[in-house]
N, C-alpha and C positions, 0 to 999 in steps of 0.2 A: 854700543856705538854712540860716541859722541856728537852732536851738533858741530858746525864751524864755527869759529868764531867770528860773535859779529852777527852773528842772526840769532833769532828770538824762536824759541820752541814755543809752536801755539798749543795752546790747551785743545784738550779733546771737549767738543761742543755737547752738550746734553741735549737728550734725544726728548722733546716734549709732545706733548698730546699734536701739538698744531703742528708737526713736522708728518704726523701722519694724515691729517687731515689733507696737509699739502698735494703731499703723494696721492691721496686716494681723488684729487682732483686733478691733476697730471697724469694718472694712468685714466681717470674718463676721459680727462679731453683727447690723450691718444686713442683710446679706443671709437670713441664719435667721429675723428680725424677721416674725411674720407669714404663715411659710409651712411650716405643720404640716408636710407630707409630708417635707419637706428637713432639716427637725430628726432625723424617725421615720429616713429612712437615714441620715443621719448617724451617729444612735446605733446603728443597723443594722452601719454600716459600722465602727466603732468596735467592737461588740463579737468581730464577726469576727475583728478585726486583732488584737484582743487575745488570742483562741483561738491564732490562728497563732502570734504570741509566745510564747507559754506554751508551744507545741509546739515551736518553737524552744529556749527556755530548758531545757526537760527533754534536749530533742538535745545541745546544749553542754554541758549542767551532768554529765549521766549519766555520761561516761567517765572525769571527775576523782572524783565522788563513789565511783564504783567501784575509784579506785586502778589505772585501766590508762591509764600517760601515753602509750603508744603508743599507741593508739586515741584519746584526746585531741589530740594533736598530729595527727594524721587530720582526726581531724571540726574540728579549725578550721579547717586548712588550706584543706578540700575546700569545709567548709560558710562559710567567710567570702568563699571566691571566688566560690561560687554567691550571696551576696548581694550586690555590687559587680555582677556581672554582670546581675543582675535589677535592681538599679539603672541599669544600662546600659541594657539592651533592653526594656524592660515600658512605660517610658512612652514609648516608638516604637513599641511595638507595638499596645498595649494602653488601657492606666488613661491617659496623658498627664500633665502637671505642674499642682500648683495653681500658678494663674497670678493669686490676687487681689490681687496689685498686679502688676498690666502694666510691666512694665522701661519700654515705650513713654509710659506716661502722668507721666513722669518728665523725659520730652525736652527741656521748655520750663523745666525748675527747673535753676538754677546748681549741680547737684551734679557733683562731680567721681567718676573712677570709684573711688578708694579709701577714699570714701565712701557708693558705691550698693552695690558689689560683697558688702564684709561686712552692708550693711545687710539686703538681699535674701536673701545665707547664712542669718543670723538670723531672717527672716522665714519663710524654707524648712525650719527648724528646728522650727519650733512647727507641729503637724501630726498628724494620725493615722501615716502611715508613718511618721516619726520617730520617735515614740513607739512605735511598736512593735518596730521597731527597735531601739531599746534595750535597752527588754524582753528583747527574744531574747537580743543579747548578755551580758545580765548574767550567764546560763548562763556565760560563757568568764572569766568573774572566779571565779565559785562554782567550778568546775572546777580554776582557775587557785591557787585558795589554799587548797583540799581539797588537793591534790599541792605545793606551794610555800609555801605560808603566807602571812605578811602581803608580805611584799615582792613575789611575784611575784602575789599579788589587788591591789598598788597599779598594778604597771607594767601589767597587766589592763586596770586602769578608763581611764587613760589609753587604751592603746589601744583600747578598747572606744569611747570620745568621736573619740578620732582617724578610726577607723571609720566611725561615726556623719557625722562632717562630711567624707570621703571619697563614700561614698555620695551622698550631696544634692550635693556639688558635682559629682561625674561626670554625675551625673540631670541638669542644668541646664546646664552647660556643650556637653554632648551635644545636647541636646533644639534649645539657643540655636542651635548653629552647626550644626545640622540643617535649622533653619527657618531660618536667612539664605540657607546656601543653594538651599532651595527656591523661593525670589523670580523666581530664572533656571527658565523653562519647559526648558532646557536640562541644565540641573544636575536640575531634577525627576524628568525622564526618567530621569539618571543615579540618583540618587538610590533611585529603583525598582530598580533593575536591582540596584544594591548589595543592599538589603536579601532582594530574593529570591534573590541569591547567598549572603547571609548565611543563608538561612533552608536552602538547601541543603546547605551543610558544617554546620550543627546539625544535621540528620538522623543525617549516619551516625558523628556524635559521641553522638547520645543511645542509638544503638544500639549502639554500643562499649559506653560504658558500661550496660548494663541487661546484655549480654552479660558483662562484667567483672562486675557486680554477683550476678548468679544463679550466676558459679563462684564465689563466697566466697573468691578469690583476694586474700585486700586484702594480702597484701604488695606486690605489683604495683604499689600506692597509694602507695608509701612515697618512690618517687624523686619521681613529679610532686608529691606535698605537700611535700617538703623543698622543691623549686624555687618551688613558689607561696608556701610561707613568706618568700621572698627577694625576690616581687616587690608592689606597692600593692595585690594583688587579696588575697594572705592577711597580708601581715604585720604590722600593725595589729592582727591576733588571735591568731596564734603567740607576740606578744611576750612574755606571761605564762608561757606555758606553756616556753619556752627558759630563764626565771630559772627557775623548777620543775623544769627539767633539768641543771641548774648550769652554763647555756650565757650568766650572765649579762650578758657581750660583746656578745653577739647582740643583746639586747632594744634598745638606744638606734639602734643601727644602723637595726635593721627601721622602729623610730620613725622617726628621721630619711628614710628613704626615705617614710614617707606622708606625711610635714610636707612634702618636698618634692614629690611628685607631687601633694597639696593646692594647693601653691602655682602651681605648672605649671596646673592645672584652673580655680583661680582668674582665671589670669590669660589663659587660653582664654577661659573666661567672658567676662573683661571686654571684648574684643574684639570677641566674637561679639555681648554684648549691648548695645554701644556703635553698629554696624553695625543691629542692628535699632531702636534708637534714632533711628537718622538718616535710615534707612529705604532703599530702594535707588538707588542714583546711575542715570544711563546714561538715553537717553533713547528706551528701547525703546517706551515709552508713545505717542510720536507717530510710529514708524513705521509705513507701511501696507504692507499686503499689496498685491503686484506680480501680477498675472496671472488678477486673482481675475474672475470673469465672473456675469454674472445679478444679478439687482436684488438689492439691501439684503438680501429679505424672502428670497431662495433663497441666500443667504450664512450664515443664521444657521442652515442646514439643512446637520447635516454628512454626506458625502457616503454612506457607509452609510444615510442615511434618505431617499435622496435620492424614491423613491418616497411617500414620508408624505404622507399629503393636510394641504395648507395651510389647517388650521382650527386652531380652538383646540385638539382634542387634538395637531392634529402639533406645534403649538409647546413646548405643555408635555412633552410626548414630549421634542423637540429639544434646547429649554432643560437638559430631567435630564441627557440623554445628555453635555452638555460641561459640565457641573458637577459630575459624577459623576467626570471625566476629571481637571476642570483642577482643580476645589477640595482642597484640599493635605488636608483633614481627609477628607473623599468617598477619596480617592485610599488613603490611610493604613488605613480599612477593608476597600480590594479586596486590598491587599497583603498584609496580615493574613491573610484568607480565602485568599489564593492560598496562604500558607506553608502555615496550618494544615490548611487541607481536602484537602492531599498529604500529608504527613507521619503526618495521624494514623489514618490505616490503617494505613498502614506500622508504626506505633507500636504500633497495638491489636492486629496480626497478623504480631506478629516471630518468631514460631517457628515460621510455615510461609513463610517468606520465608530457613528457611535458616541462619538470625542466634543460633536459638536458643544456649541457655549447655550445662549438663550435662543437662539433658531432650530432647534431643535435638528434629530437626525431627518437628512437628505434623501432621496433614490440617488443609486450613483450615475451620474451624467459619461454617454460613453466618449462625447466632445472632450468634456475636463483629461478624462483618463486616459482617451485618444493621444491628447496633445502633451501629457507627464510623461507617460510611455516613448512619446517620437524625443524628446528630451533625452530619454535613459539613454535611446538610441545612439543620438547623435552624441552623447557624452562620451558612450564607450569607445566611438570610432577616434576621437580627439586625442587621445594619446599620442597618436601615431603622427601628432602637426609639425614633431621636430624628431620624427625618428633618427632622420642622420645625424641629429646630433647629440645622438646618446652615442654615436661610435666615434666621432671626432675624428683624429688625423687615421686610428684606425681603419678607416673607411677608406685609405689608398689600396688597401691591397684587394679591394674589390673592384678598384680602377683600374690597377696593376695586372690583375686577373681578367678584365676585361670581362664580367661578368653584366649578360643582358640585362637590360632594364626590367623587362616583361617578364622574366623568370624572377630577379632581384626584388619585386614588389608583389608577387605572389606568393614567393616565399614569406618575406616578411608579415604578411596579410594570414596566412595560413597558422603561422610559429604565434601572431597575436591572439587569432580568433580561440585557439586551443584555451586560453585562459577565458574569455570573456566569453565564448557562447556558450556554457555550462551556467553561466548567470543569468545570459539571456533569457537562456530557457527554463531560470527557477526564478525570478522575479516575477513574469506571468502569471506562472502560477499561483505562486504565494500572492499578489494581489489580488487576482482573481477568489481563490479563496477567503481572504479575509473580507471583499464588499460582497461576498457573498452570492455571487452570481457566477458559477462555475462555467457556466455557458458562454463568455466575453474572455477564457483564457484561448484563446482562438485567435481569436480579433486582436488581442492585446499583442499575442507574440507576434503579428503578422506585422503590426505595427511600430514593434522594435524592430524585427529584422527588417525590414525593410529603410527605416531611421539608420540604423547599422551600417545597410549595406550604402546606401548614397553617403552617407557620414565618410565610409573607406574612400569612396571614390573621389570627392571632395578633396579630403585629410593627405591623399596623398599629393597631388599637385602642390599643396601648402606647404607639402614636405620637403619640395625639392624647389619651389620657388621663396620659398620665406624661411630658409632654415638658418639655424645660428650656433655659436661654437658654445658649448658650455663650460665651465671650469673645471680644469683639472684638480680634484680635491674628494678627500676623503667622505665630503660632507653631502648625503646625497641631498639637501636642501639647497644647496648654492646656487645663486647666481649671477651672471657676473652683471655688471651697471647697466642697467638700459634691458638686458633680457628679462627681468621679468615682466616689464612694461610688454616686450616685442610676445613673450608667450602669452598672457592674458588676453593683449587684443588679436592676435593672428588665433587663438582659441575662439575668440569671440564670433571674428569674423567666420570658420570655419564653420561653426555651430550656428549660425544664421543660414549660409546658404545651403545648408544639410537639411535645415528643418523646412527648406523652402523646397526641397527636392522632394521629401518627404511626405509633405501637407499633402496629398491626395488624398492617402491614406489615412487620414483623421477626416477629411470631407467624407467621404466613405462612410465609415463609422457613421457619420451624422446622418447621410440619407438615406442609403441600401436598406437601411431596417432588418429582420432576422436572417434575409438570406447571404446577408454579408457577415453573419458569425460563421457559415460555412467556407465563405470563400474568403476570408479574409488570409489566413494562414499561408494555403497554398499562393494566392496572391504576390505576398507579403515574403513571404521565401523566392519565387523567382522573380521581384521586383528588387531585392536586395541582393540574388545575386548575379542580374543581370549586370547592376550597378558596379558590382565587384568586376564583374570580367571586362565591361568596358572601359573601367578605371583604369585595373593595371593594364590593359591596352594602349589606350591612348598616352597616360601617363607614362611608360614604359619607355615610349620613344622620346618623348620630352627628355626623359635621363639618360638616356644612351647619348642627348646631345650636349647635354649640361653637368656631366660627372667632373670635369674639370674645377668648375664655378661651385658644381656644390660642394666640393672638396676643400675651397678656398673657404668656405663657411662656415663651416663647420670645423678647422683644425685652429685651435686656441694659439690666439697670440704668445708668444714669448716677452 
């Protein structure tokens, strides 16, 4: 087909980094459009991140402005690997990635990948973590040209940007080929199993060092920082500070090692994100299960429920029970709770476990252990702060079905606890044994369940009055602009007024003395599941009047 004549065929425009940018700032502003609360955390979120920076930048900037480049060359070292590293593990663990442009909604456009890849970079660029990030860094230039002058506050800012686009691209690269291959119900498995192996060689690394940190040993610090100046995790932020020590050789080197471990990342990325693009091959979708017995309707009942009476709570029971299991984000939260709700005892109670620095071993204080424990508590219940919006527009046909509130939250409450009171009830224990006072595993469960149970009761009102839509995507890290801000602080808040519910129960502990090792337990069970029955009670009815609205919330924009 010809043109007319007489007009001018225009060129097809090329698609650059900043056309995505654009877009990724048009679909925030429509999303903010209209929805006060998601503006208030945002700027919520925002001014937090800015506090952090600023804490940051005084940490970096302090040991140049003081003229001690040895302790500069330190805190880059230590403190640029700890931010790569938090870039690494926090959105697997924690916050997840903004994800408002979907790599996936991309699929069906002719773009090639070495024009989605930097586009996407730049899009991931423009951001509250980004920017804060920087921020902090700028510390390691002010530093860098207090001891160096202008040359070595130039070669600085470069690596300070280098840094910057090291970070976001680890974060995505990581997060992308995390979720391809969670696809495989086989890999997911694996994939769990990794992360709580990961989560146990951090333990007794955090404990090294706090032990390292309380002898004020930091020459000790000086070999591993030289080595992490040499690898992608510090040297991007060393670079400044070796022209400052007339090691100016060093600085292009270390550079060129992040350009290219950037590039390597990159090009991870584009694989991983090209595979979630195309979505998963293999044609496991129409295979069936061999041996399976009992109608349709006792197949959807997994076999731990096998007693559940077949009515509407057993199903809704049922349904949580393997969604909680199979749904890659549901799953990412127990794994979570599994690392931290072991570890942070151990954390809160390392100098009577032995670990201590030059203060030698502690008794262990039943307040300290009281108050880790009401923590664990209130941690486990927080999952549950945006339960509806792990089901999204799904969530109409429980509208549709007109299904009670007060049943609808005791199910859900029932299909959770199945995963997490098995921990509750072996974390106790296991710290109990290890401070060594078998006697306080009484006390201690009594003061999780009951953290727990006020934690439920809490969690769900948060559920239904602060819920938020998630993104449709493969990636069970995502999220969209503004939600991770809205889940941190509505966690936040949740987990304060849980521990304030709580706190009796650690008073207790403090004055009762031995005859509250007896009564704390029984206590502590029907103080938490008092909490429960009056939760989904009153909360019950709240939903029955607000299913409309939380419907609205929870189902992702188009």
């Amino acid at each position: 087909m010809t043109a007319p004549a007489g007009t001018a065929v225009q060129p097809a425009r090329q698609v650059t980094p900043w056309h995505f940018v654009r877009l990724k700032l048009r679909v925030m502003g429509n999303n903010f459009r209209g929805q006060r609360w998601r503006i208030a955390l945002y700027v919520i979120g925002l001014l937090f991140g800015l506090w952090f920076a600023a804490m940051g930048f005084l940490g970096f900037a302090a040991p140049g402005l003081a003229d001690r480049a040895d302790i500069a060359m330190l805190v880059a070292a230590l403190g640029g690997a700890v931010l790569v590293l938090g870039w690494l593990f926090l959105p697997l663990v924690f916050f997840g990635v903004d994800e408002t442009l979907d790599p996936a909604r991309f699929a069906l456009l002719p773009l090639r990948r070495r024009t989605l890849i930097p586009g996407m970079l730049a899009a991931a660029l423009v951001g509250v973590p980004a920017l804060c990030l920087l921020l902090a860094t700028v510390g390691l230039v002010v530093s860098a040209w207090a001891l160096g002058g202008v040359p070595a506050g130039l070669v600085a800012v470069v690596g300070m940007v280098l840094g910057l686009v090291l970070c976001v691209a680890v974060s995505r690269a990581v997060t992308s080929a995390f979720a391809t291959m969670l696809r495989s119900r086989r890999m997911r498995d694996l994939a769990a199993v990794a992360l709580a192996v990961l989560a146990a060689l951090l333990g007794p690394l955090q404990i090294a060092v706090i032990s390292a940190v309380e002898r004020a040993d930091w020459d000790r610090f000086t070999g591993p920082a030289t080595v992490l100046g040499w690898t992608p995790l510090a040297a991007p932020y060393t670079a400044g500070l070796d022209v400052a020590a007339g090691r100016a050789w060093a600085a292009p080197l270390k550079l060129l090692i992040t350009i290219a471990a950037i590039g390597l990342l990159l090009w991870w990325w584009s694989r991983s994100v090209e595979s979630a693009m195309i979505g998963a091959a293999g044609g496991s979708a129409g295979a069936t299960r061999k041996g399976t017995a009992g109608s349709p309707v006792e197949q959807l009942f997994p076999r731990v429920l096998g007693r559940l009476a077949r009515n509407r709570y057993g199903a809704l029971v049922a349904r949580e029970a393997r969604y909680w299991w199979r749904d890659m984000r549901r799953r990412a939260g127990l794994i979570t709770f599994a690392m931290v709700g072991i570890f942070l005892p151990v954390m809160l109670n390392i100098r009577s476990l032995g670990f201590a620095g030059k203060g030698g071993t502690e008794e262990p204080s039943p307040v300290v252990l009281g108050l880790s424990m009401l923590f664990v508590g209130v941690l486990a219940a927080v999952s549950l702060a945006n339960q509806f919006g792990y089901d999204g527009s799904a969530y109409a046909a429980n509208v549709i079905a007109g299904v009670p509130g007060r049943q609808e939250l005791r199910a859900r409450v029932t299909a959770f606890s199945l995963y997490i009171v098995p921990l509750l009830v072996l974390i106790p224990v296991v710290v109990g044994l290890l401070l060594g006072e078998p006697g306080w595993i009484g006390m201690v469960a009594g003061t999780v369940f009951a953290a727990y149970g006020a934690g439920l009761a809490v969690n769900l009102y948060v559920s239904i009055f602060g819920a938020y839509e998630l993104p449709e995507t493969s990636n069970p890290f995502a999220m969209n602009s503004g939600a991770g801000v809205a889940k941190s602080f509505l966690s936040f808040l949740a987990m304060a007024a849980s521990a304030v519910l709580a706190l009796p129960m650690v008073v207790a502990n403090a004055l009762l003395g031995d005859v509250w090792l007896w009564l704390a337990l029984p206590v502590g069970l029907a103080y938490g599941l008092g909490a429960i029955v009056l939760g989904t009670y009153l909360a019950g009815d709240v939903l029955d009047r607000r299913m409309p609205e939380l419907l609205q919330a929870v189902t992702p924009r188009r």
